[in-house]
C-alpha positions in Angstrom: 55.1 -172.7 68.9 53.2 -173.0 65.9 54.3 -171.8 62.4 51.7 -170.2 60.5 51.0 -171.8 57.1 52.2 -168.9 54.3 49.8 -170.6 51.5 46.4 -170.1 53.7 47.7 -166.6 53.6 47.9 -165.9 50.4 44.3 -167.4 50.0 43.0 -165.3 52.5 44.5 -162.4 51.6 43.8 -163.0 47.6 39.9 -163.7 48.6 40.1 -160.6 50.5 41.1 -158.2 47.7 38.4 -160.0 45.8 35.4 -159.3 47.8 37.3 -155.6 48.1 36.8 -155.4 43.8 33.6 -157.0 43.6 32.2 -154.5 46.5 33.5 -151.4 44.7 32.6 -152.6 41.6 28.9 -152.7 42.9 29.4 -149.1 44.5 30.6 -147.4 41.4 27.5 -149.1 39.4 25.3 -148.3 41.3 26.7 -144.6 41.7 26.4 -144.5 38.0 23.0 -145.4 37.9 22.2 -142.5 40.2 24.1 -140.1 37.7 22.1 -141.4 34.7 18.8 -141.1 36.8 19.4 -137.7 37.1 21.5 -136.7 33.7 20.6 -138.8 31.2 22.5 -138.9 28.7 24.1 -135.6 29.4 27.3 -136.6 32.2 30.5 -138.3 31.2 33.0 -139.7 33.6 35.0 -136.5 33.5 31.7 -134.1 34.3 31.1 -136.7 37.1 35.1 -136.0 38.6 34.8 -132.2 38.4 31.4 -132.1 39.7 33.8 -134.0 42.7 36.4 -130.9 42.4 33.9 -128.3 42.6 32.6 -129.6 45.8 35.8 -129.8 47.1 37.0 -126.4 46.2 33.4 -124.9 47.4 34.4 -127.1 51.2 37.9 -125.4 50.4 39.7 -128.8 49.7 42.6 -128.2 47.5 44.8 -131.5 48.0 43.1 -132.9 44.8 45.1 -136.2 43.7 44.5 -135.2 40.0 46.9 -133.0 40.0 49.3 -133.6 43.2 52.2 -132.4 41.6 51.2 -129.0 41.0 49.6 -128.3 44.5 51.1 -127.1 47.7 49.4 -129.2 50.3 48.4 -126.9 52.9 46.6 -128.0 56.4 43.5 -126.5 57.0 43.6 -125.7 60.5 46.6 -123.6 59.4 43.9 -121.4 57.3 42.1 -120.4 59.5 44.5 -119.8 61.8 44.4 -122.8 64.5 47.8 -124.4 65.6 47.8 -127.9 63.5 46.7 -131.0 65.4 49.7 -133.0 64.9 53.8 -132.1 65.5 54.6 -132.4 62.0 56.7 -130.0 60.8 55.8 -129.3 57.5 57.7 -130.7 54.4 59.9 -128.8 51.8 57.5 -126.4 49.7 54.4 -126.2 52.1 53.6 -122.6 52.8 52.6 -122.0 56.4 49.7 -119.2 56.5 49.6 -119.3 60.4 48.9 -115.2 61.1 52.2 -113.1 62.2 50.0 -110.2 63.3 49.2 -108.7 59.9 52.4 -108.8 58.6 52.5 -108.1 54.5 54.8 -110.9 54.5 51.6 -113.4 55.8 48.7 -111.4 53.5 51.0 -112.4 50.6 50.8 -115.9 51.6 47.0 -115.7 51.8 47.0 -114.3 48.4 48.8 -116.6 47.0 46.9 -119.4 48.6 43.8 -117.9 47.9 44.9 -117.7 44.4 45.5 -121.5 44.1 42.2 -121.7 45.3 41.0 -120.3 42.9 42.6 -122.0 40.4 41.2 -125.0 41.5 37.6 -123.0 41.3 37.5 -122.3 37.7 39.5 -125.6 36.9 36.3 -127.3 38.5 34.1 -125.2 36.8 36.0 -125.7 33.1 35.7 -129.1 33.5 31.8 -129.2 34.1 31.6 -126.8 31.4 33.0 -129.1 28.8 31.3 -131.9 30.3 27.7 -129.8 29.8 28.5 -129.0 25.6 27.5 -132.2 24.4 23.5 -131.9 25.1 21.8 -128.7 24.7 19.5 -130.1 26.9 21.4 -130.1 29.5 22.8 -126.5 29.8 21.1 -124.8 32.6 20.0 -121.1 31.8 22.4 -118.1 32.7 21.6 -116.2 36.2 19.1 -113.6 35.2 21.2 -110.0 35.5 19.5 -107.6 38.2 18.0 -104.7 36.3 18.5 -100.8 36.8 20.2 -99.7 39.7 20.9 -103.0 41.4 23.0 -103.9 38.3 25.3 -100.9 38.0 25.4 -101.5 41.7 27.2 -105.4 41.6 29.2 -104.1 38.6 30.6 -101.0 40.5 34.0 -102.7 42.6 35.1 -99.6 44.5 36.5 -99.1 48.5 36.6 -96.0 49.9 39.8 -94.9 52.6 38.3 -92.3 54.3 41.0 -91.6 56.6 43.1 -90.2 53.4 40.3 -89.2 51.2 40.8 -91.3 48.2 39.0 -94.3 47.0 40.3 -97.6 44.9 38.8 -98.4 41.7 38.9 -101.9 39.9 37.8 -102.5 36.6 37.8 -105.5 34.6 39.2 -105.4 30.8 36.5 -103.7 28.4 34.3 -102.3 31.7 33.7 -98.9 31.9 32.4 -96.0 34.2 30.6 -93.0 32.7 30.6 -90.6 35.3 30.2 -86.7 36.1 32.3 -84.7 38.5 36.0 -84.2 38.8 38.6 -86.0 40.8 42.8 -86.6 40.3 43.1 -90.2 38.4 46.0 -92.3 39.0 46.8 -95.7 37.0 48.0 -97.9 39.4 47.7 -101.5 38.0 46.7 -101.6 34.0 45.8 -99.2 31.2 42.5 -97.3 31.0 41.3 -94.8 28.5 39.8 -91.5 29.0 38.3 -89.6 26.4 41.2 -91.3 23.6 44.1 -91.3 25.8 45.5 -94.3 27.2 46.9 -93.8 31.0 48.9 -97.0 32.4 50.6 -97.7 35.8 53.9 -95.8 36.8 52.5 -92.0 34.8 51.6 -89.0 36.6 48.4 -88.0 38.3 45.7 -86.4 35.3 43.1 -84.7 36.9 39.6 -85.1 35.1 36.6 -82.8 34.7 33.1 -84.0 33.4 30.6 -81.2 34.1 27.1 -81.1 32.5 28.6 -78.4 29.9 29.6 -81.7 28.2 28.9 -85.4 27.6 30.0 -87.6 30.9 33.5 -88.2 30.5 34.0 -92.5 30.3 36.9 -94.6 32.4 37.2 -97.5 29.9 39.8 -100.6 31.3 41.6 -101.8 28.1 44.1 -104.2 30.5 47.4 -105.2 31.1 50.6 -104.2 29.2 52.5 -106.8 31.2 52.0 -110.1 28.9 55.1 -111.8 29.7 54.1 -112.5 33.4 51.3 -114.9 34.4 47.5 -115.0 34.6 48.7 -115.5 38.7 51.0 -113.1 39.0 49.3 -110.5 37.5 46.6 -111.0 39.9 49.1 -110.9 42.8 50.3 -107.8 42.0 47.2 -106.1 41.6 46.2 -107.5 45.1 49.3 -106.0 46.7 49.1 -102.4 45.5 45.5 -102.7 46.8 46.8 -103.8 49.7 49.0 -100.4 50.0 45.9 -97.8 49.6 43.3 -99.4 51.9 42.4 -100.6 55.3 42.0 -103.8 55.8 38.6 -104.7 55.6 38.0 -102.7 52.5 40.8 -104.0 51.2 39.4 -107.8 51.5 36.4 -106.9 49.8 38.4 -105.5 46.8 41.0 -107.8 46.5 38.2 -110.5 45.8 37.4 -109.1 42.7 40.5 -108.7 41.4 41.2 -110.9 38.4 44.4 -111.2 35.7 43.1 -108.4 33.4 42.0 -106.0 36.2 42.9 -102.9 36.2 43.2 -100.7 39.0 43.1 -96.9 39.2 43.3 -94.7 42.6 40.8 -91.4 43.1 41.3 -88.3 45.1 39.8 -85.5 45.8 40.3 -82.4 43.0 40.9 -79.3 44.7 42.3 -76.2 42.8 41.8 -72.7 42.5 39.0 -72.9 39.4 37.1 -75.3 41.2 37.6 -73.1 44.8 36.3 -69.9 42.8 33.5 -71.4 40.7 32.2 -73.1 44.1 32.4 -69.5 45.6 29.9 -68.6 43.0 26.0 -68.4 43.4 25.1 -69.7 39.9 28.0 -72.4 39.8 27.9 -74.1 42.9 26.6 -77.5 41.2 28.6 -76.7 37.9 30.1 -80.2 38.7 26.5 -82.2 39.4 24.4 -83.4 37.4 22.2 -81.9 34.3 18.3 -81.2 35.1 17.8 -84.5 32.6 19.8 -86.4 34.6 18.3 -86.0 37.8 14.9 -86.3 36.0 16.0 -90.0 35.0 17.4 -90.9 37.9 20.3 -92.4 36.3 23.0 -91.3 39.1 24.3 -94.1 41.7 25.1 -91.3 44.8 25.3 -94.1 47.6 29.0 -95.2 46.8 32.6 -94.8 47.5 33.1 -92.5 44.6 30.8 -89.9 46.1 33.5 -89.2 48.3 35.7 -88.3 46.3 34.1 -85.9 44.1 32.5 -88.4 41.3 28.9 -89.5 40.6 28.4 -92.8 38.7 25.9 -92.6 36.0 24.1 -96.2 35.4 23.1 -97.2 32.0 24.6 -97.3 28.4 22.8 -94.2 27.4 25.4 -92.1 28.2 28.7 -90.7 27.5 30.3 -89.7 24.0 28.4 -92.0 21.1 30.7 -92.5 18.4 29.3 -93.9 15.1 30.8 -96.5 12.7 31.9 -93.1 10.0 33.5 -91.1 13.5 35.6 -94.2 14.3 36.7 -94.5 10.9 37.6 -91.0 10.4 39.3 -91.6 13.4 41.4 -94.3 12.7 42.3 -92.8 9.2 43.7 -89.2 10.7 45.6 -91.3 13.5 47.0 -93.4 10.5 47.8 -90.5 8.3 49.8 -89.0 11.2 52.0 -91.9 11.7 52.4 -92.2 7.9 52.6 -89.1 6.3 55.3 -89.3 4.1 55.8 -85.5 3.2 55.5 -83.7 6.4 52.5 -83.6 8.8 48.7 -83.3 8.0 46.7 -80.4 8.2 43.4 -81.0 9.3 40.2 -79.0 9.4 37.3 -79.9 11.1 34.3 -78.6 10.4 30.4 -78.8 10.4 27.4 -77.0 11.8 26.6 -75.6 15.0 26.0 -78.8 17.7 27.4 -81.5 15.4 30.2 -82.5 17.8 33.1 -80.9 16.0 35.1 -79.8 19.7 34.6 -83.2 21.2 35.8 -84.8 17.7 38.8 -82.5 18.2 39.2 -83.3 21.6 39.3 -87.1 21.1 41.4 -86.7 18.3 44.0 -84.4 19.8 44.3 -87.5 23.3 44.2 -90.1 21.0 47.3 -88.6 18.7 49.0 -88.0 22.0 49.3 -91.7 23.1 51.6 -91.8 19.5 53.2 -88.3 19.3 54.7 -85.7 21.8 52.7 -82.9 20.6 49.8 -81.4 18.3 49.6 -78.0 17.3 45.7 -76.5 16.8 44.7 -73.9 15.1 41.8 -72.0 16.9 39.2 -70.2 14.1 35.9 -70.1 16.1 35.5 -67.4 17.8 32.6 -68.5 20.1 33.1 -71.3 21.3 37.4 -71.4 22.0 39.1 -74.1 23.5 42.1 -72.6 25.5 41.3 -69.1 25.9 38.7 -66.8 26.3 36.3 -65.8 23.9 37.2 -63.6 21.1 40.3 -64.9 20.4 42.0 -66.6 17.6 45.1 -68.7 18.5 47.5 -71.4 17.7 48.5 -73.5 20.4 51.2 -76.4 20.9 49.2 -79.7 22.9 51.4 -81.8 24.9 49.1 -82.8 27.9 45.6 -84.9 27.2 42.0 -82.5 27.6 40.3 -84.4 29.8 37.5 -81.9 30.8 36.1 -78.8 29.1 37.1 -76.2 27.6 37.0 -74.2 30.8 38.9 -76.6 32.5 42.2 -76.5 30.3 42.5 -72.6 29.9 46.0 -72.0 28.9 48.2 -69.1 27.2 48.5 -70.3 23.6 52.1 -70.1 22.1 50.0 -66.9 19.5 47.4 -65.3 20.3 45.0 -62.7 18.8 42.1 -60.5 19.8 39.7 -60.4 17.6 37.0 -58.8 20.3 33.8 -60.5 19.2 32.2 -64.3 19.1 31.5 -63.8 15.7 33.2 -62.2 12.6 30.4 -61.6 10.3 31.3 -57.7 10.5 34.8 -58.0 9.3 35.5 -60.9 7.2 38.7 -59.5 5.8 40.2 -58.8 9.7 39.1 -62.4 10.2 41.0 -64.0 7.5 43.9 -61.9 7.9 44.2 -62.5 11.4 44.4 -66.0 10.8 46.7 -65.4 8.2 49.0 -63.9 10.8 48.8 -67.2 13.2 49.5 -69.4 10.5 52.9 -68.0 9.2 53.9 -69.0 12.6 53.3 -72.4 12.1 56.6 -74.6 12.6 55.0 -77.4 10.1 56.6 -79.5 12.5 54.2 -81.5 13.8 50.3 -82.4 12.5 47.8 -79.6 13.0 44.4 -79.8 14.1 42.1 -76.3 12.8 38.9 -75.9 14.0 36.5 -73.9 12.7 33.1 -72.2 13.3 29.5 -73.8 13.1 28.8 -70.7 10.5 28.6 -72.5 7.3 26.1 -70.9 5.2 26.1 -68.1 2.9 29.7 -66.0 3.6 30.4 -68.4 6.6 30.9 -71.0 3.9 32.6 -69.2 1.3 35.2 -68.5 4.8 35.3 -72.0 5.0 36.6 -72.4 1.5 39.1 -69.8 1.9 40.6 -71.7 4.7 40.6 -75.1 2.5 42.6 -73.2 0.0 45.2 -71.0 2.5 46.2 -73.6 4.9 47.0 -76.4 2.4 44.6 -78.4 4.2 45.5 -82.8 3.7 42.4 -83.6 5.5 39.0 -82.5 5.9 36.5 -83.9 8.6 33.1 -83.1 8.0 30.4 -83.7 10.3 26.6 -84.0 9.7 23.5 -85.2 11.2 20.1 -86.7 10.3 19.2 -86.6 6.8 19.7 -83.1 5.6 22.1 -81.3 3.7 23.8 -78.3 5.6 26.1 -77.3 3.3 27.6 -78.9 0.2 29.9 -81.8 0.4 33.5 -80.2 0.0 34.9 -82.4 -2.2 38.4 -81.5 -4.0 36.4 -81.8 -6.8 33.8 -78.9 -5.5 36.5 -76.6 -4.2 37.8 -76.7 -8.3 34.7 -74.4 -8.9 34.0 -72.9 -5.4 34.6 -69.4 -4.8 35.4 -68.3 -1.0 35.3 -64.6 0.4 39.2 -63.6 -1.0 40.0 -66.6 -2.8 38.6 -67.6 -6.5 38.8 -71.1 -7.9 42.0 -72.4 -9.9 41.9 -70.9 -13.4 40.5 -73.6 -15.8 42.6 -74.1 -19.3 41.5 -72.9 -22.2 39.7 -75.2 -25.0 42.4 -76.6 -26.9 45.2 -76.3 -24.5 43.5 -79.2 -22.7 46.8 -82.3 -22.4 46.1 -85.8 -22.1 49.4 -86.0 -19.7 47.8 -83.4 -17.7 46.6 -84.0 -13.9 44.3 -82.8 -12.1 45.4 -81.5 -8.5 45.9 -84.1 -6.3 43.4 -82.1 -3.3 42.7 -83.4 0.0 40.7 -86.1 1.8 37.6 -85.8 2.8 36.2 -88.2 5.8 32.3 -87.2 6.3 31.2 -88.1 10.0 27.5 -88.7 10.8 26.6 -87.5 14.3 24.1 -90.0 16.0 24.6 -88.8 19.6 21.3 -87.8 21.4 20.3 -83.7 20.2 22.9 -83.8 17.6 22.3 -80.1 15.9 19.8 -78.9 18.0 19.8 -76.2 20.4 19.6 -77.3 23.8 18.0 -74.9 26.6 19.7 -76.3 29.4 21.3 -73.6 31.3 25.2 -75.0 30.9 24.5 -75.8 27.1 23.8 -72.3 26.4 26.8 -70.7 24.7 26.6 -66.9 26.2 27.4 -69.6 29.8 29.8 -71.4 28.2 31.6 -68.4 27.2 31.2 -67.1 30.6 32.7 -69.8 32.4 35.9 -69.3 29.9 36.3 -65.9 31.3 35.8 -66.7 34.8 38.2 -69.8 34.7 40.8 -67.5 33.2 40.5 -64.9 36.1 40.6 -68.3 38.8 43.9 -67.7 38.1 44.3 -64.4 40.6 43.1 -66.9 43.1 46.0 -68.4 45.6 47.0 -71.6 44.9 46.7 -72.2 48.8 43.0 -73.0 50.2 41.5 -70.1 52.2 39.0 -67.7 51.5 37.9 -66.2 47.6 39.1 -62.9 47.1 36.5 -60.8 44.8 38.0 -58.6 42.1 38.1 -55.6 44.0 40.3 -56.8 47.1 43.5 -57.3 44.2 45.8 -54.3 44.1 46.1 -52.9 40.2 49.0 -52.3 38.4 49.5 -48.3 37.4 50.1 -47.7 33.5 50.8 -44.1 32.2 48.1 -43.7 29.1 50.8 -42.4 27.2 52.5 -45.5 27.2 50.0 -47.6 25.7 47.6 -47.0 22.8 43.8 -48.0 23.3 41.4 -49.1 20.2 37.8 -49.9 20.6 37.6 -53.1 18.3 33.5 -54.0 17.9 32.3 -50.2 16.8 32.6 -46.9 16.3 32.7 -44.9 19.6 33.5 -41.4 19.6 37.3 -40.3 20.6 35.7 -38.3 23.9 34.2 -41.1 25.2 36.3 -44.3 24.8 37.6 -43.9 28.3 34.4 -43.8 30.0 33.3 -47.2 27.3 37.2 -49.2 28.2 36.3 -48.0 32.5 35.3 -51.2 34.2 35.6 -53.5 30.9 37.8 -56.4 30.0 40.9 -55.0 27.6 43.2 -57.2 25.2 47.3 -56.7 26.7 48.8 -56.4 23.1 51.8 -55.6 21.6 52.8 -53.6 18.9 55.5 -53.6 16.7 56.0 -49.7 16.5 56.8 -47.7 19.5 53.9 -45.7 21.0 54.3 -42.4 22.7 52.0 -39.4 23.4 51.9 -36.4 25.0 50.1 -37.1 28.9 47.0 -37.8 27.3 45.7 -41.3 25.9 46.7 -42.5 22.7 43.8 -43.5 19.9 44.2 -45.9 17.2 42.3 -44.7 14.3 42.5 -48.7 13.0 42.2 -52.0 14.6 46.1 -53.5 14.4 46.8 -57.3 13.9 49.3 -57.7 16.6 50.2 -60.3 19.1 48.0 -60.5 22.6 49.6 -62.0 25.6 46.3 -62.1 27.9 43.4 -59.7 29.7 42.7 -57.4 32.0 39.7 -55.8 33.7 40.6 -51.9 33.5 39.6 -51.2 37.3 39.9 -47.5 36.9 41.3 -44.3 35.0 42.7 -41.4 36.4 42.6 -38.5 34.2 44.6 -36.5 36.1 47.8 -37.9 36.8 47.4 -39.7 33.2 47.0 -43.5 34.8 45.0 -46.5 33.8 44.7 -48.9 37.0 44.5 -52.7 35.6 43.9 -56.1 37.1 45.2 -59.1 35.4 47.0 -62.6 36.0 49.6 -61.5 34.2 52.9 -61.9 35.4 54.5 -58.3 35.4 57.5 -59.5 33.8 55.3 -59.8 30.7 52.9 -57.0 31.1 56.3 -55.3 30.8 55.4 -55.7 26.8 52.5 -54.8 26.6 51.8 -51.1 24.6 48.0 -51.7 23.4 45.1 -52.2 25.2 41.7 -53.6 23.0 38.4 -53.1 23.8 36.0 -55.7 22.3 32.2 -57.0 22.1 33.2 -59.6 24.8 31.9 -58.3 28.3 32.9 -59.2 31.4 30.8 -62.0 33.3 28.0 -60.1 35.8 28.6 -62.8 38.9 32.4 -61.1 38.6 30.8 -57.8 39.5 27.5 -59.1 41.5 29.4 -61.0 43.6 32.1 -58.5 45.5 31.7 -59.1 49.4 33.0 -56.7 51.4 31.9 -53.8 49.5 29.6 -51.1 51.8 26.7 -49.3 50.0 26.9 -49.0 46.3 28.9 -52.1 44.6 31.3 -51.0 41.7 30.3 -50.8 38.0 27.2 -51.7 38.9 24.3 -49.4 39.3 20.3 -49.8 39.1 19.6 -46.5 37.8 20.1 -46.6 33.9 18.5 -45.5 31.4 19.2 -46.7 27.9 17.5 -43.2 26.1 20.2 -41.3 27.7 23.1 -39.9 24.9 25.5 -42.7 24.0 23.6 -45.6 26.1 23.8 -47.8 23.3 27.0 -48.8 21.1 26.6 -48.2 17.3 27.3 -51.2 15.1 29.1 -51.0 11.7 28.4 -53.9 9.6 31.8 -54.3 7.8 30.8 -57.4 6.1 28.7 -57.1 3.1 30.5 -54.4 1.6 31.2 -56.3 -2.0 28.7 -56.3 -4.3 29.3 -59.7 -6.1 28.4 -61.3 -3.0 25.0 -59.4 -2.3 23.4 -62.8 -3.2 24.5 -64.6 -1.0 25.2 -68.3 -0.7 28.1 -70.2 -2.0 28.6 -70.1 -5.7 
């Protein structure tokens, strides 16, 4: 047998490895010489390798031997499913991702490989970046962005479960959706932002309104609390709450969006007795559509998942609330001053003129001082526009729950209440201020205090305004504006040391010669003036839900929603409740707005809205009704629609929400200028023949058809003039 010779191996296997280097020493030459063909100049060695990995990753290659340690090898038969071609069993730390019917257990093991894929994805895609920074030249131009409706369309990421009526939303950190509608918001993954207040994962359900009455309402993702945990496990665990609120091809398509700063927030359907009874009505079936300017843009997307659940995208950056670099500031400062205030809590009053903002200001304000403290108190002083009660009233109220709609939306019994009985107060100035005089010795000065305050400030509606200034002690004063004229002076604590209001006078100036050098000047408050930029900033608009007789209608009828069940069915009209029976000499009637002679102020209160109120002094008569020859400043508890008298047996018949525990306190009954809403009487099916209250055959030169007005407001002669001094 022959031995072979160990030295001619070694030649032979030496010349081997030789021709082996010189060949792939040729190969990578000339491989280079293709790159610089193509790139010159512009692709290093490492662009070269991760132009390698991104091909890989795109053929779904993820056994890269880069970085072998920090891979889980995983067959690729076994993703898609297919039994592997070999009898290996696989090694300690390879995931199998053969299916198990669906299981959770196996769609987390697709996530998470799916995940490492992508990892591998924008690794590749880092790596070519870097490679690409060293030659302008070389930078390819970014994908040109779809315009209009296209756009809004890609950037929309929403799935729609229409076995349970609810949709999935994801948004990416800083993306936002303006929208109109209403629907119940839950945070599931994240934080987002409505309107100032921050809602994250784990809090209740907030149910949100944004009807053309208003700017669209905004859903802004502002991303994760959760820090501590990985870029990877945060987008696990947004991928498996998905996972639990949609089918599963719906699901798929979500989940592929998700990224580590998504945030993810669940829709449904809003369905309560407001919404059932303003649906029920003729004029306010679309309440929660779109405004006539909207549709004539065509800015809506109504071909999505939202649709379905109430919601209708707007596209664009046109819309929702514009906030300009002096509202954010004034913002920030009041949110500081709260937090700070060393010697109690601030008091501040907003004001401006009519259309300048000032109830969305206070609106934002009040959510954003929510996500800090429990609760803000607010001080109601326009009558015409109220925020939690119906018009007419003046009221101070304890916040503890964000106002994400509005005003409409959020009516609410105030912790004080009174009925003034009119949207404005330019015929009793004094009743005004001492009303409000009456709310605020109530204040706990416990927590900060928002005031707002009418869009009245010229003439005696400013020298109000001053009076208010001075009374309330106010810390902080936000004063908002728009374009380039002057609607009333600047009020400076310099101004208010010579202003004179309706009841108060400016501070007594000292004498000549008394003057100190040690003396100070009052300290005053702060004033933060606000320039309104959004679009018809104080202008009247003549859209029908921007007009404020509607607006105050829609107050009144949300308040009586409340006689609705809380069940679904059928809309009861006001005439199908039974009324409560009160003996007239139980409670005393005044008619608050004019003079109205004693015969006749049943037949003016029959078929009206009345003020419940309660006096301090006991009232009793003798069978008949009992007048009040004066308009009392007492407390109100809520409203009624007197349905009916009944002379003879000495009854009024009333209808109200109320609960009869607390009518039970009730021993006045006010009559105001605020009339009920016509669609409450129009609308009454059922009724045979001749509808109540409501008659065809009037005629307005008959005795008494029209109310006489007493102007109670310019009765002082040093303010004849006018005009703040």
């Amino acid at each position: 047998m022959k031995v072979p010779n160990s030295s001619m191996k070694v030649r032979r296997r030496h010349s081997g490895e030789a021709r082996r280097a010189k060949k792939k020493k040729k190969h990578l030459s000339n491989h280079r010489a293709t790159l610089e063909c193509t790139h010159p100049q512009s692709v290093s060695p490492d662009t070269t390798l991760a132009q390698k990995y991104h091909q890989l990753a795109a053929k779904g290659h993820t056994i890269l031997k880069r970085l072998k340690n920090s891979v889980k090898p995983v067959n690729s038969a076994h993703r898609h499913g297919s039994p592997p071609e070999t009898n290996e069993k696989p090694r300690s730390g390879v995931t199998s991702l053969c299916h198990t019917n669906g299981s959770v257990e196996a769609e987390s093991q697709m996530d998470e490989y799916l995940e490492d894929e992508e990892d591998w994805r924008s690794l590749a895609q880092s790596l070519l970046q870097n490679g690409a920074d060293g030659s302008a030249s070389s930078r390819s131009p970014p994908a040109a962005q779809p315009d209009g409706p296209e756009q809004d369309a890609v950037q929309l990421h929403a799935e729609l479960d229409p076995g349970c009526s609810r949709a999935v939303l994801v948004l990416h950190q800083g993306q936002s959706l303006t929208f109109r509608g209403r629907s119940l918001l839950t945070c599931l993954y994240g934080r987002v932002e409505v309107l100032g207040f921050t809602i994250e994962e784990g809090q209740q359900p907030y149910p949100v309104f944004s009807p053309p009455t208003n700017c669209p309402l905004t859903i802004t993702a502002v991303g994760n609390s959760t820090a501590s945990k990985t870029k990877k496990e945060r987008r696990l665990e947004a991928k498996g709450i998905i996972r639990k609120y949609l089918p599963s091809e719906s699901r798929k398509r979500l989940q592929s969006q998700v990224d580590s700063e998504s945030c993810v927030v669940l829709l449904e359907p809003l369905d309560t007795p407001l919404t059932r009874f303003l649906a029920s009505l003729p004029e306010h079936r679309d309440l929660f559509g779109l405004s006539s300017k909207e549709i004539g843009e065509q800015c809506s997307i109504l071909d999505c998942p939202l649709s379905a659940v109430g919601l209708i995208p707007l596209r664009g950056s046109g819309h929702g609330l514009m906030t300009s670099p002096s509202y954010r500031n004034a913002m920030k400062t009041l949110v500081n001053a709260c937090a700070e205030e060393p010697d109690g809590c601030p008091v501040i009053l907003v004001c401006g003129a009519k259309n300048t903002g000032k109830s969305t200001f206070n609106r934002h304000l009040i959510n954003t001082l929510l996500n800090h403290t429990a609760s803000v108190d607010y001080l109601e002083c326009d009558l015409g526009q109220t925020e939690f009660t119906p018009p007419g009233c003046l009221s101070l109220s304890t916040v503890t729950e964000p106002l994400l709609g509005a005003p409409f939306t959020h009516q609410r019994m105030p912790q004080h209440m009174v009925y003034f009985g009119e949207s404005s107060c330019e015929r009793d100035l004094d009743r005004y201020l001492d009303s409000l005089k009456f709310l605020w010795r109530l204040y706990s000065q416990e927590t900060p205090i928002i005031i707002n305050t009418m869009g009245w400030v010229k003439g005696f509606g400013f020298q109000v305004l001053v009076d208010l200034i001075r009374l309330f002690s106010v810390t902080h004063v936000v004063q908002l504006s728009y374009g380039f004229t002057t609607q009333c002076p600047s009020l400076t604590p310099a101004f208010l040391q010579s202003a004179h209001g309706w009841q108060t006078r400016p501070p007594a100036q000292p004498a000549l010669g008394h003057q100190s050098g040690e003396q100070e000047a009052p300290e005053g408050h702060v004033l933060l003036d606000v320039q309104s930029e959004f679009e018809g900033a104080g202008t009247t608009s003549n859209m029908m839900y921007h007009r404020s007789n509607i607006v105050r209608d829609l107050a009144l009828l949300a308040y009586f929603s409340q006689l609705q069940s809380p069940d679904p069915g059928p809309i009861r009209p006001l005439h199908c409740f039974t009324p409560y029976q009160v003996s007239m000499s139980a409670v005393a009637m005044r008619v608050t707005h004019c003079e109205v002679a004693p015969a006749h102020v049943l037949y003016a209160a029959n078929g009206s809205l009345v003020g419940l109120c309660c006096l301090e002094e006991k009232v009793g008569g003798a069978g008949g009704p009992v007048l009040l020859s004066q308009t009392p400043i007492c407390k109100c508890i809520g409203f009624g629609v007197l349905r009916g008298v009944d002379m003879a047996r000495g009854l009024y018949f009333l209808v109200s929400p109320v609960a009869p525990s607390i009518l039970r306190q009730v021993n006045c009954l006010l009559l105001g200028g605020i009339m009920l809403p016509h669609t409450l009487l129009r609308v009454q099916p059922g009724v045979q023949g001749e509808k109540p209250y409501i008659t065809t055959d009037y005629s307005f030169e008959l005795s008494g058809a029209g109310k006489m007005k007493v102007f109670k407001g310019l009765l002082r002669r040093e303010h004849m003039g006018g005009g703040a001094h």
